[in-house]
BAVEX-48038 format. One record per atom (N, C-alpha, C, CB): residue number from 1; residue in one letter; atom name; x, y, z. Coordinates in pm, 1 decimal. Glycine has a CB too. Layout:
N
(NUM a CA (X Y Z))
...
***
This chain:
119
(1 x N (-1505.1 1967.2 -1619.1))
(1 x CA (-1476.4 1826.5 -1603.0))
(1 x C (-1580.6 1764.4 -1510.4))
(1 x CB (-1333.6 1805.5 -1547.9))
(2 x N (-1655.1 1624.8 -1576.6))
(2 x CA (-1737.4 1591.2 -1480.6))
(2 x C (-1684.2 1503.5 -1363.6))
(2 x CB (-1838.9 1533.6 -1541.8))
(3 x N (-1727.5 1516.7 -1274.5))
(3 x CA (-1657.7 1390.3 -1120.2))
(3 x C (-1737.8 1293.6 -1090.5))
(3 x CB (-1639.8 1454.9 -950.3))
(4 x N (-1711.0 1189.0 -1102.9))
(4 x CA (-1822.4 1094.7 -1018.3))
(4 x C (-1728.0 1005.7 -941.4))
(4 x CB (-1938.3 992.9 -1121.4))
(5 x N (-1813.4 942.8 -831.6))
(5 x CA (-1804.3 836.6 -755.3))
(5 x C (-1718.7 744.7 -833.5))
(5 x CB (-1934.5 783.6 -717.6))
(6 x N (-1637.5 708.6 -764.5))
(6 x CA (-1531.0 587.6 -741.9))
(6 x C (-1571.6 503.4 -673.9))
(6 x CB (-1411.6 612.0 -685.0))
(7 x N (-1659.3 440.5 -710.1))
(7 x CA (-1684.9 268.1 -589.2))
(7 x C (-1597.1 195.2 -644.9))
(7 x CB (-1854.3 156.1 -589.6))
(8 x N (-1558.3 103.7 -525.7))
(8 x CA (-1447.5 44.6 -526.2))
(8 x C (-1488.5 -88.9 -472.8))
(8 x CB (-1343.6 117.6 -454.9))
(9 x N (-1536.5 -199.5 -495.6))
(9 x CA (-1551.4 -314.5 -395.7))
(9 x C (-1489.8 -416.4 -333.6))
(9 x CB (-1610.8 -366.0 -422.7))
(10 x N (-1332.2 -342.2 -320.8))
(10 x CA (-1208.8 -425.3 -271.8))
(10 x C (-1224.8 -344.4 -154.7))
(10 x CB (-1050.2 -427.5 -357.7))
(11 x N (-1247.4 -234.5 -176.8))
(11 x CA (-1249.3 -163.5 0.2))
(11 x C (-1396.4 -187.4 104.2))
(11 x CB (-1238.5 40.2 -16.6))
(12 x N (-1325.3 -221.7 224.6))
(12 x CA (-1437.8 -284.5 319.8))
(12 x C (-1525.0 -126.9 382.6))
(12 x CB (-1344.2 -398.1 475.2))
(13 x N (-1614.9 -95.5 310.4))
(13 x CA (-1681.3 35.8 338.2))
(13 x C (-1843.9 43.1 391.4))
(13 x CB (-1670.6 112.2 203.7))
(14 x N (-1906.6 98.5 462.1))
(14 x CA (-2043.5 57.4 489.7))
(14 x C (-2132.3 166.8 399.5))
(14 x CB (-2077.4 61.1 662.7))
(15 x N (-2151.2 135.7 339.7))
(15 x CA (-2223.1 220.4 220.0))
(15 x C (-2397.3 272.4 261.2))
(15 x CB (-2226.4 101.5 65.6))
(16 x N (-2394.0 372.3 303.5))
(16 x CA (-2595.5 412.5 346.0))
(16 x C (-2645.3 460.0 208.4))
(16 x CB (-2639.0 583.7 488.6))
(17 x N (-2763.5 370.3 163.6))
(17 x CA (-2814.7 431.2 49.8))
(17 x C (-2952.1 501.0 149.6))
(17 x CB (-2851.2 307.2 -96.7))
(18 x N (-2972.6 653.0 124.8))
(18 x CA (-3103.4 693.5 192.1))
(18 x C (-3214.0 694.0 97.2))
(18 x CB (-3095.2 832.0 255.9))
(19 x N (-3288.4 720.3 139.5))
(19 x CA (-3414.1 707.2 -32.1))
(19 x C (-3538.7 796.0 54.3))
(19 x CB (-3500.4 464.0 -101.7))
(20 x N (-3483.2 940.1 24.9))
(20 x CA (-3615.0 1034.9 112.6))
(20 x C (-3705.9 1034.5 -60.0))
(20 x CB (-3545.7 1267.9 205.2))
(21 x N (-3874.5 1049.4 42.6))
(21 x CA (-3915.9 1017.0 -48.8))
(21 x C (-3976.4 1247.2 -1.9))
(21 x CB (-4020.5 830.6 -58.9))
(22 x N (-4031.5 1310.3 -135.4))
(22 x CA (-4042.6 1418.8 -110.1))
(22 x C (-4071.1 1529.1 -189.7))
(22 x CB (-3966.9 1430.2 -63.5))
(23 x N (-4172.6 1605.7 -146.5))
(23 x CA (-4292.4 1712.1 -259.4))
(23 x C (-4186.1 1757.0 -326.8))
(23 x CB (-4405.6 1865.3 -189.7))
(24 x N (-4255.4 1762.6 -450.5))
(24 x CA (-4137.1 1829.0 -568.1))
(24 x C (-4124.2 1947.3 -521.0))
(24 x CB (-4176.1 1844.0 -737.0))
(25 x N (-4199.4 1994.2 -467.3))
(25 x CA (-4165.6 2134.4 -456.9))
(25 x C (-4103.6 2177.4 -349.0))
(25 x CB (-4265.4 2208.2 -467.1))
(26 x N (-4025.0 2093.8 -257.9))
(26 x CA (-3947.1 2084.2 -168.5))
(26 x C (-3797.8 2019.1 -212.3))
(26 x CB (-4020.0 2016.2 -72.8))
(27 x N (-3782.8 1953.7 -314.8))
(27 x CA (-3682.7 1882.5 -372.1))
(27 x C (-3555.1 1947.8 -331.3))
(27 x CB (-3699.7 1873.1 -517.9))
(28 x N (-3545.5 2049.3 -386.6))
(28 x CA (-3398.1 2132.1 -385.3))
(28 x C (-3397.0 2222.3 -260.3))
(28 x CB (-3374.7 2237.7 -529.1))
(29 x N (-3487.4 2215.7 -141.5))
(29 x CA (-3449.9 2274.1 -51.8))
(29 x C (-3377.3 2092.6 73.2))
(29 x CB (-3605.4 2394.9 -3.9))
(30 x N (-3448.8 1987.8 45.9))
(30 x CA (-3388.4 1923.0 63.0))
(30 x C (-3231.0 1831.3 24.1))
(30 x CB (-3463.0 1906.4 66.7))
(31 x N (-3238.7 1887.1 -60.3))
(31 x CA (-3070.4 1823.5 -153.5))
(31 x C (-2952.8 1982.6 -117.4))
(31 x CB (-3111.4 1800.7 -425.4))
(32 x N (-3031.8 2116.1 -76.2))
(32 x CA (-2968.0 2211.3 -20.3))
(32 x C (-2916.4 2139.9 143.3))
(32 x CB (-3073.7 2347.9 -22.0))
(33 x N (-2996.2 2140.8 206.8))
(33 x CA (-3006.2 2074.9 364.9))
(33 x C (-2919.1 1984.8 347.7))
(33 x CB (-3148.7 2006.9 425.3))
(34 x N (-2921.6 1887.3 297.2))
(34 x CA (-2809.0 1757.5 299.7))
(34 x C (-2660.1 1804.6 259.1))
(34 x CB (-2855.5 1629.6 179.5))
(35 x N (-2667.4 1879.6 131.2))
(35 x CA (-2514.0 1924.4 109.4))
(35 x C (-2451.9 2003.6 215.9))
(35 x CB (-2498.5 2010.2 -15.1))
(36 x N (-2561.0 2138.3 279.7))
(36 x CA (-2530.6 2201.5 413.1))
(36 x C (-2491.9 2094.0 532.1))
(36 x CB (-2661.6 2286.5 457.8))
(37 x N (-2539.7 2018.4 519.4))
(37 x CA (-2541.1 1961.4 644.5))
(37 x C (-2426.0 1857.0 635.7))
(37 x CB (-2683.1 1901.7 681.4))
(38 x N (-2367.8 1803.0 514.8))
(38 x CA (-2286.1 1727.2 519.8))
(38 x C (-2138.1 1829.9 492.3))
(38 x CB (-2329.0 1611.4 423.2))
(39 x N (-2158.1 1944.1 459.5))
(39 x CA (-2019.6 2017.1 486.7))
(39 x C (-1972.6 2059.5 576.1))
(39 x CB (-1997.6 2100.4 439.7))
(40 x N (-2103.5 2099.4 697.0))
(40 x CA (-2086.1 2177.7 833.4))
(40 x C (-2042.9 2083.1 919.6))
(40 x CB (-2214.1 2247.8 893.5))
(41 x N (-2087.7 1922.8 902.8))
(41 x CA (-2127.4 1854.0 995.4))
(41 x C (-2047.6 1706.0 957.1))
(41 x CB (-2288.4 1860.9 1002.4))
(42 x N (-2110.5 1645.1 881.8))
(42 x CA (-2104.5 1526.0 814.5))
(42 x C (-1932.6 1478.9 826.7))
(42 x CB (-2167.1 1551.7 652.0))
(43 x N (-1859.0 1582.5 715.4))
(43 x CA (-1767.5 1567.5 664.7))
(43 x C (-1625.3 1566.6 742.7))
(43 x CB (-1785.4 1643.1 581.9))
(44 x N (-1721.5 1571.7 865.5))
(44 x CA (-1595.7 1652.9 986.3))
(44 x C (-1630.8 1503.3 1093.9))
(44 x CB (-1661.5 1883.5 1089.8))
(45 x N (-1663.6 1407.8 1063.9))
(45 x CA (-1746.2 1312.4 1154.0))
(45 x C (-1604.0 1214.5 1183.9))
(45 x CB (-1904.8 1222.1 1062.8))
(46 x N (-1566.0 1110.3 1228.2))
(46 x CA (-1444.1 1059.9 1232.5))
(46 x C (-1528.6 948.4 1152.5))
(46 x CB (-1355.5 1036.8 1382.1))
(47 x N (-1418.5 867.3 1004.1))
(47 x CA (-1448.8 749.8 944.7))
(47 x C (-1541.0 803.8 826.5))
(47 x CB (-1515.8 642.9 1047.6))
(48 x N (-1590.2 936.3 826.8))
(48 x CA (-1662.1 974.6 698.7))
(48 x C (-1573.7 918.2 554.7))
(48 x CB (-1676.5 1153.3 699.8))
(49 x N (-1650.3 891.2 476.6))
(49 x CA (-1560.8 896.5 322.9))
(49 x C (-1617.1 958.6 239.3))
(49 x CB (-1532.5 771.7 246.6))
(50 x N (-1720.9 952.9 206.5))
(50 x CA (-1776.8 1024.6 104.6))
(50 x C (-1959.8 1071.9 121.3))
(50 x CB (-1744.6 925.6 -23.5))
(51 x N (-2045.7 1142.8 16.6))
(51 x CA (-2151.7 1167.7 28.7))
(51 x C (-2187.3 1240.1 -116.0))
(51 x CB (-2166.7 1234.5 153.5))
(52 x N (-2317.7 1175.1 -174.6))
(52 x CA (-2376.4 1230.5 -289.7))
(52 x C (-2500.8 1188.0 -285.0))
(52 x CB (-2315.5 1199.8 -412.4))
(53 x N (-2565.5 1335.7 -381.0))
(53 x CA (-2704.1 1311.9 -349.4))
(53 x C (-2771.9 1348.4 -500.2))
(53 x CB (-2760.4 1413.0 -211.2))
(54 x N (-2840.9 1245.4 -509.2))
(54 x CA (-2907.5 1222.2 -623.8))
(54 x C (-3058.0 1293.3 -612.4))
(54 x CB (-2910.0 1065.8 -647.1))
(55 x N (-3138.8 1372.7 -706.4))
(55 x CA (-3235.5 1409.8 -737.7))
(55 x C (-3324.4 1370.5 -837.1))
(55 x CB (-3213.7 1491.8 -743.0))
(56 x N (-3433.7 1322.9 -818.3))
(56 x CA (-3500.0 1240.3 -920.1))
(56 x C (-3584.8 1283.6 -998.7))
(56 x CB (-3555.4 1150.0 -877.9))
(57 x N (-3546.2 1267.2 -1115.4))
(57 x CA (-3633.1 1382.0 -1236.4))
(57 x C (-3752.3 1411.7 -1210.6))
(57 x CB (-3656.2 1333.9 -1383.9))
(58 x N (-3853.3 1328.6 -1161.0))
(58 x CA (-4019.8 1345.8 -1132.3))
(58 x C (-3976.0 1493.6 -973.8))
(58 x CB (-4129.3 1114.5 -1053.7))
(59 x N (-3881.2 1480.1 -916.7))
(59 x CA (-3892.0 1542.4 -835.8))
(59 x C (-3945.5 1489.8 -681.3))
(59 x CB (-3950.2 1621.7 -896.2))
(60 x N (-3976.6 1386.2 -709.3))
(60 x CA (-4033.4 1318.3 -593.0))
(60 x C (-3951.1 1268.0 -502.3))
(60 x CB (-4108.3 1221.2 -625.0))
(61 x N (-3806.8 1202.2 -512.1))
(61 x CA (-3730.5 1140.4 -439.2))
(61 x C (-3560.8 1236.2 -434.3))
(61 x CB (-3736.5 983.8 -504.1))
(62 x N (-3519.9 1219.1 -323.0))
(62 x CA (-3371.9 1208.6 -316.8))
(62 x C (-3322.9 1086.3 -262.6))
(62 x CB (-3315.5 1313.7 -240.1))
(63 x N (-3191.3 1043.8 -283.2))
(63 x CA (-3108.2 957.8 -271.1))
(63 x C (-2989.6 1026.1 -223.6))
(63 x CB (-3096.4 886.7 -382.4))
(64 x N (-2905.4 964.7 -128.2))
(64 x CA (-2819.0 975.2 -43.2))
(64 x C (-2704.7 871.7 -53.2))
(64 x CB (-2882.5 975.5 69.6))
(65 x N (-2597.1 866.0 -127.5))
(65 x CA (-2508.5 785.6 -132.8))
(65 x C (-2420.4 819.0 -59.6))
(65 x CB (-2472.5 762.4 -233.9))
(66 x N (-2384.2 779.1 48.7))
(66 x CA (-2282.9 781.6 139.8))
(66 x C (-2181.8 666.8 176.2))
(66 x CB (-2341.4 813.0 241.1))
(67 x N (-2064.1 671.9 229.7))
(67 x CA (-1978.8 621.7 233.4))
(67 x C (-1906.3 668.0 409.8))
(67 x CB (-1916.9 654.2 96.0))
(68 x N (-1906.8 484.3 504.1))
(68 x CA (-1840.9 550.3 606.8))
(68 x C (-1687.2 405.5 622.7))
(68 x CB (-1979.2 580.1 771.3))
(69 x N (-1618.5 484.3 685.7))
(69 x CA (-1512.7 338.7 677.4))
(69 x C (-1511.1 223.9 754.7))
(69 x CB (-1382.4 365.9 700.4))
(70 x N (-1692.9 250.5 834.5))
(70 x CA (-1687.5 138.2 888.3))
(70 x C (-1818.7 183.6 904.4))
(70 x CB (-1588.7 91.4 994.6))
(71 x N (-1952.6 46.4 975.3))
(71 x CA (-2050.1 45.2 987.0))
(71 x C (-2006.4 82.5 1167.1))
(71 x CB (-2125.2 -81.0 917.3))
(72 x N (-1929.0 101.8 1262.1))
(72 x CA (-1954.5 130.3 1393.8))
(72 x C (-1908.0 312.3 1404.1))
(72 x CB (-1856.0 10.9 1497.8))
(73 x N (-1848.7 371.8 1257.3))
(73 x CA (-1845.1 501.7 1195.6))
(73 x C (-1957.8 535.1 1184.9))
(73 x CB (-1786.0 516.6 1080.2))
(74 x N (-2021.6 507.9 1108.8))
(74 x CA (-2196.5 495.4 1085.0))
(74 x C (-2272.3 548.4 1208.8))
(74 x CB (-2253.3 323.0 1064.0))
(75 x N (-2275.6 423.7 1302.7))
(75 x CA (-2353.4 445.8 1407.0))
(75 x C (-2306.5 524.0 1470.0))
(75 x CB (-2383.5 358.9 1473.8))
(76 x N (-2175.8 564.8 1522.0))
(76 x CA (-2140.9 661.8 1602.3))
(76 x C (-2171.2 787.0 1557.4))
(76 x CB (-2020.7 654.2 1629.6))
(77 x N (-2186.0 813.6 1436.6))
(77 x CA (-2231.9 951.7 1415.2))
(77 x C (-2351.1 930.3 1353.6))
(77 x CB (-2141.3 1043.5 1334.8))
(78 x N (-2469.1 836.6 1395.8))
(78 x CA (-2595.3 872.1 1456.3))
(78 x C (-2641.5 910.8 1556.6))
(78 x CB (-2649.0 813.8 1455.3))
(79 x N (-2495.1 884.7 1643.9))
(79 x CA (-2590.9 859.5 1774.9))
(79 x C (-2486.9 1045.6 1835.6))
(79 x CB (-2550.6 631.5 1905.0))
(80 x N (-2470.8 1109.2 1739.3))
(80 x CA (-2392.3 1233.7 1729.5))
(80 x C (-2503.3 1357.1 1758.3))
(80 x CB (-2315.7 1244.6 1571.3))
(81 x N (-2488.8 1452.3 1876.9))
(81 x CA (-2627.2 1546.2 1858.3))
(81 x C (-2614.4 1637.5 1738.0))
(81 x CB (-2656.8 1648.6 1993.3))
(82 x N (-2497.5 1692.9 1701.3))
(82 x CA (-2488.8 1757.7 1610.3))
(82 x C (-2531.8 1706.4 1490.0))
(82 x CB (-2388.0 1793.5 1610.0))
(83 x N (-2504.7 1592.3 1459.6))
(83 x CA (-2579.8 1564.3 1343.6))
(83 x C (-2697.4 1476.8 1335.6))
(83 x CB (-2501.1 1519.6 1262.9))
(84 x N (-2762.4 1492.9 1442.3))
(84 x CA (-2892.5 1456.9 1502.7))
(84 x C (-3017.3 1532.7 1454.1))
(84 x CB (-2882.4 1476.2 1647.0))
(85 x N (-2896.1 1712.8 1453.7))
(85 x CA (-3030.0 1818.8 1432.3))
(85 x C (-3048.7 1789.8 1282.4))
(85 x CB (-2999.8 2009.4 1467.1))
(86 x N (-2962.0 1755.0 1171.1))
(86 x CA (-2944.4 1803.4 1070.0))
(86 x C (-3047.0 1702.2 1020.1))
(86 x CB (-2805.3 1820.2 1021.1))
(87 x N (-3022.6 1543.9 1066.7))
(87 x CA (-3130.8 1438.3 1021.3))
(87 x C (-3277.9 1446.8 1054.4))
(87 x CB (-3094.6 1313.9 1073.6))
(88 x N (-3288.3 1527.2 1190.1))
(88 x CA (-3446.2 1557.8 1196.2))
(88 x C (-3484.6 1678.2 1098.8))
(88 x CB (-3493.4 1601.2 1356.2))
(89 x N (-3397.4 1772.2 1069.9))
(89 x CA (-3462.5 1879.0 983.5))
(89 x C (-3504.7 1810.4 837.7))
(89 x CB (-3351.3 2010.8 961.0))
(90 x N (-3397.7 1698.1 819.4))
(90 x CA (-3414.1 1631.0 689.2))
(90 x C (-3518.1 1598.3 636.0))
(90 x CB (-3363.2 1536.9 681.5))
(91 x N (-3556.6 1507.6 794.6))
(91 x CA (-3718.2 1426.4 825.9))
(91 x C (-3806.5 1530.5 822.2))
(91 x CB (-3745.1 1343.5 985.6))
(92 x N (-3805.6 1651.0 852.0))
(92 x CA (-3937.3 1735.5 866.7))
(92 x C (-3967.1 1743.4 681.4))
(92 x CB (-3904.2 1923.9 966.8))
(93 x N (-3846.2 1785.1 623.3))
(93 x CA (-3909.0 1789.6 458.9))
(93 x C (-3978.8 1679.3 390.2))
(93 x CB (-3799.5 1810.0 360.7))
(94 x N (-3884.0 1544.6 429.6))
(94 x CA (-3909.0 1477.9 313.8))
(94 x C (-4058.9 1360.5 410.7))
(94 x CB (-3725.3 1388.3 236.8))
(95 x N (-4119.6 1367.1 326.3))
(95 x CA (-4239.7 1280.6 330.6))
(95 x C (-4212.9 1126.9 398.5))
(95 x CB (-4292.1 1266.3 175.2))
(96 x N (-4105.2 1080.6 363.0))
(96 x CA (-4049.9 942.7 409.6))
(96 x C (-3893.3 910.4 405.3))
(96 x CB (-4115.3 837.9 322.9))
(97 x N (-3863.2 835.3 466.6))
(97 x CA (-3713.3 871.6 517.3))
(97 x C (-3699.8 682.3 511.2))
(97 x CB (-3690.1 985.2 717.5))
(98 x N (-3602.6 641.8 396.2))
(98 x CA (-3569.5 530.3 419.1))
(98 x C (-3410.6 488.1 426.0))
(98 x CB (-3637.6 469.8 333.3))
(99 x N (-3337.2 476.3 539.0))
(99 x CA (-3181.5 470.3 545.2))
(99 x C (-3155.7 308.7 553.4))
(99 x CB (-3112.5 560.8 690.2))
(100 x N (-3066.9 250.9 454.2))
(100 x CA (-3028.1 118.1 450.0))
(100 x C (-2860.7 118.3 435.4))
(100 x CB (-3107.9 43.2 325.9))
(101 x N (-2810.4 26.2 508.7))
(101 x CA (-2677.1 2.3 495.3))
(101 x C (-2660.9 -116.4 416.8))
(101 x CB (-2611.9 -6.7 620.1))
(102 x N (-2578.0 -92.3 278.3))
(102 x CA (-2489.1 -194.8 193.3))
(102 x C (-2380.5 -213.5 221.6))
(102 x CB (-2471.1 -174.6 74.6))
(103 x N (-2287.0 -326.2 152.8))
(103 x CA (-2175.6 -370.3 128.0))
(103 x C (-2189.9 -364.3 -26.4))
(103 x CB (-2145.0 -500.9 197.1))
(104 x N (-2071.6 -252.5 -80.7))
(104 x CA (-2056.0 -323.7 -222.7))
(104 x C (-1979.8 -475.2 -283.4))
(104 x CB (-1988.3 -224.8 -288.3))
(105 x N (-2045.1 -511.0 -346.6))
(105 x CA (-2027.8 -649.6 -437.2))
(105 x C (-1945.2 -639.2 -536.2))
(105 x CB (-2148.0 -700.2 -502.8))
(106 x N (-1982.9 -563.0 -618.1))
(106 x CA (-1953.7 -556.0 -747.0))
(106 x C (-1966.8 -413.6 -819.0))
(106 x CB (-2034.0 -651.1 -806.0))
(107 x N (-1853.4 -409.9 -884.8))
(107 x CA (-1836.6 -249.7 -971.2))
(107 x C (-1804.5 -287.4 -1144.1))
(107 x CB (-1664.0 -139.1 -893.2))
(108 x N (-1837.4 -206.2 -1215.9))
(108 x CA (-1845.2 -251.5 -1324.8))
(108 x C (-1835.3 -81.9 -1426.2))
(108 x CB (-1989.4 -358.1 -1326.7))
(109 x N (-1698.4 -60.4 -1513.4))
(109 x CA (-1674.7 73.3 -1549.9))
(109 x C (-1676.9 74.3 -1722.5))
(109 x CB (-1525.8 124.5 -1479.2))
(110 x N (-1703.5 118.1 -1758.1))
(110 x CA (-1666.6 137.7 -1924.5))
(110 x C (-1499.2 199.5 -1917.8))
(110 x CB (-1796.7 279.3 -2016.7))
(111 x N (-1430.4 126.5 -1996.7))
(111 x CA (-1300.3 148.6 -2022.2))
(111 x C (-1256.8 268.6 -2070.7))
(111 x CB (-1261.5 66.0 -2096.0))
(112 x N (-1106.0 293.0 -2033.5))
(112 x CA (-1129.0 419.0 -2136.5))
(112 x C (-1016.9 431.3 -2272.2))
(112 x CB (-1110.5 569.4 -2037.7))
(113 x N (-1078.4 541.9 -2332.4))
(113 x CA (-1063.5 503.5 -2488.1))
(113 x C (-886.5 494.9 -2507.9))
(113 x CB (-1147.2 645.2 -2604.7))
(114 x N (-856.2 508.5 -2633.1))
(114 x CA (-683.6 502.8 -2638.5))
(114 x C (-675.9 682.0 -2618.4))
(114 x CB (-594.7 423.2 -2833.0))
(115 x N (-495.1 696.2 -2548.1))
(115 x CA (-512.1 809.3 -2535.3))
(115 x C (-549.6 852.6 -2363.2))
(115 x CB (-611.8 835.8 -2641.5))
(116 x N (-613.9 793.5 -2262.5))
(116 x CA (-649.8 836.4 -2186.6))
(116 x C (-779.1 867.6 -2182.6))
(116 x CB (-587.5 900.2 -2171.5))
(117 x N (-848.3 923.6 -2302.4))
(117 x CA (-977.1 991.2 -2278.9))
(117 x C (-1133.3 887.8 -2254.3))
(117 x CB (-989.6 1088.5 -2418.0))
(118 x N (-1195.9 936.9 -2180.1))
(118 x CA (-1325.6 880.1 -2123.8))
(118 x C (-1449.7 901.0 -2261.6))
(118 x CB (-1370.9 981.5 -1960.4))
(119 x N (-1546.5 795.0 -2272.0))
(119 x CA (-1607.9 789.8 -2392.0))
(119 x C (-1704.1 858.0 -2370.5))
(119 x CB (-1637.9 675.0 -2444.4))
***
């Protein structure tokens, strides 16, 4: 069964899109590091909600979809040493490191079929 993300844009959430930019041939030791680091660390943070990480076919980029229940959640576990180490090891792989905070707007789903089942 596949799982994806539930965005929701009735819930007031501070959404970090990251956008490491990073040698293909480092790709999957960085998308390793982030999942490590968001199970040891991340997930245990107070206000966490969620975290997924996207890999980009050329191999060049990861993406970081995260979810905290508040943007002062956010900052407090930046300013966290424990997960201080995990974001500099991040930074040593990836070539460029771009972290932006959203608000979702708008969500938009394909229905599903009669029956229950997804198309």
């Amino acid at each position: 069964m596949t799982v994806t993300a539930q965005i929701d844009s009735t819930r007031p959430v501070a959404t970090l899109i990251n956008v490491f930019a990073v040698s293909p041939d480092r790709q999957a030791e960085l998308v390793a590091l982030l999942a490590r680091a968001t199970e040891e660390t991340m997930k245990h943070q107070p206000g966490f909600v969620c975290a997924n990480f996207h890999a980009s076919q050329d191999g060049e980029r990861v993406i970081n979809y995260a979810q905290w229940e508040s943007e002062e959640h956010y900052r407090a576990m930046l300013a966290d040493p424990a997960a201080r180490v995990h974001m500099d090891q991040a930074a040593k792989i990836a070539t460029d490191v771009q972290p932006r905070l959203f608000g979702v707007r708008s969500t938009h789903r394909k229905e599903a079929q009669p029956g229950g089942r997804q198309p």
